[in-house]
C-alpha positions in Angstrom: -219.5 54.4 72.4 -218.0 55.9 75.7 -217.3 52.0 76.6 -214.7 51.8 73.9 -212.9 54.9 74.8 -212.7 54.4 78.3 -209.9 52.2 78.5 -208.0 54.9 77.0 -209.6 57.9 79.2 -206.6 57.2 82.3 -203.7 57.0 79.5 -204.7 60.4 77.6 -205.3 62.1 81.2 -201.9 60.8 82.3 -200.3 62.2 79.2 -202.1 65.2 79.7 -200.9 65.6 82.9 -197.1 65.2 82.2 -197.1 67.3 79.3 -198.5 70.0 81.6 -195.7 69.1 84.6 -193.1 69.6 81.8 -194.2 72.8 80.5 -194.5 74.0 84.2 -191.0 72.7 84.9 -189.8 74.9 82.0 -191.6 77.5 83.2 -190.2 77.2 86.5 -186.4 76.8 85.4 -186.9 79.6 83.0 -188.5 81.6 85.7 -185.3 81.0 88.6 -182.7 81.2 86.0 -183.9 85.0 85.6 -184.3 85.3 88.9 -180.8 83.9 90.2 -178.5 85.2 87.1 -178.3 88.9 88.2 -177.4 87.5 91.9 -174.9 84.8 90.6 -173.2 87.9 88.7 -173.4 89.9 92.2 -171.8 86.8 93.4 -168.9 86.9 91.1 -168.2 90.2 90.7 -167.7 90.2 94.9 -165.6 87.3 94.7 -163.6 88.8 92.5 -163.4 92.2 94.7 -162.7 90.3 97.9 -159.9 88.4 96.2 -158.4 91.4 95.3 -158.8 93.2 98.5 -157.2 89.9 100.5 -154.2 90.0 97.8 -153.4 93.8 98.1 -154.0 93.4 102.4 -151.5 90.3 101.8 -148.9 92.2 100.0 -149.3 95.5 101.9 -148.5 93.1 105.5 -145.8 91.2 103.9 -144.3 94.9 102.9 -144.7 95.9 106.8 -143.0 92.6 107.8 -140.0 93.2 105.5 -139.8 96.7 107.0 -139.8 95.6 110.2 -137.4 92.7 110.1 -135.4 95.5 108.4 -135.3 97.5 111.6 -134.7 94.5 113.9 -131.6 93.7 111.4 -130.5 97.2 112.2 -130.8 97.6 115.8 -129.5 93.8 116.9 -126.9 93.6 118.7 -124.7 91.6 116.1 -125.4 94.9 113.9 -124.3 97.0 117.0 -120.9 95.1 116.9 -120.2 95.1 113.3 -119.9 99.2 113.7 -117.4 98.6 116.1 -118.8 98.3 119.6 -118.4 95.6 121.8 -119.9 94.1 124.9 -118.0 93.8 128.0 -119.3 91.2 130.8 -118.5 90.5 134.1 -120.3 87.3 135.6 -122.1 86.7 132.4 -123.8 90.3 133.0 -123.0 93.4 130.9 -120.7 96.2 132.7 -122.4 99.7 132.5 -119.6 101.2 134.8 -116.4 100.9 135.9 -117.5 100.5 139.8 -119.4 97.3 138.7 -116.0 95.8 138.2 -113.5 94.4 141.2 -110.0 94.8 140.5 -108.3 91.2 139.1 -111.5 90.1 137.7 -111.8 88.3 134.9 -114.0 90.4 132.0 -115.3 88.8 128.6 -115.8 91.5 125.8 -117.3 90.2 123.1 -116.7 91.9 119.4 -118.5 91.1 115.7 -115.9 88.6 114.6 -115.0 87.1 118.7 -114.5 87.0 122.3 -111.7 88.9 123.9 -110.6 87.7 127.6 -109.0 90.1 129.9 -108.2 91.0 133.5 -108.7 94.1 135.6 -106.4 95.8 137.3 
C-alpha cells in the first residue's frame, strides 16, 4: 500500500512546498507594500516641497541679479557720461586737478558719444 504511493510522496511534498513559498511571498509583498507606501508618499510629498523651495530660491536670486546688474548699469562709467560728464586723461591716467597737468600737454577727454583732443595752455 505505502509502496504505491511513494513514488508520488516527493512530488506532493514539492507541491506542498511551493504552494506555501507562494503564499508567503504574498504575504511578504503584501506585508512591505504597507510598510513602504506611507514612506513612498513621505517621499513625494518632500520632493515636491524641495522642488518648490529650489524654484522660489531660484527666482528670488535671479530677482537679486537683475537688481544688481540694475545698479552696475547705473553707476558705470558709460552711464556717468551720458548725464553729461566726461573724463579728462593725461598719459592715459584721469586728471583729478589742475596741478596734475604741464602746460602744452596733450589731454584726451572722453564724452558718451567720443573722444575730444585738446592742449593746455
Amino acid at each position: 500500500m505505502m509502496e504505491g504511493r511513494l513514488p508520488s510522496m516527493p512530488g506532493a511534498a514539492l507541491t506542498r512546498a511551493q504552494s506555501r513559498i507562494d503564499r508567503m511571498a504574498l504575504a511578504l509583498q503584501q506585508l512591505s507594500s504597507r510598510k513602504l507606501q506611507p514612506q513612498m508618499s513621505r517621499l513625494e510629498s518632500l520632493g515636491s516641497t524641495l522642488t518648490m523651495s529650489v524654484s522660489r530660491y531660484m527666482e528670488n536670486r535671479r530677482g537679486r541679479l537683475d537688481s544688481i546688474a540694475q545698479l552696475l548699469d547705473a553707476l558705470s562709467p558709460q552711464a556717468t557720461l551720458k548725464r553729461g560728464y566726461s573724463i579728462t586723461r593725461f598719459n592715459g591716467v584721469a586728471v583729478r586737478s589742475q596741478g596734475d597737468v604741464p602746460e602744452g600737454s596733450v589731454l584726451e577727454t572722453t564724452l558718451a558719444d567720443g573722444v575730444i583732443y585738446s592742449v593746455t595752455k
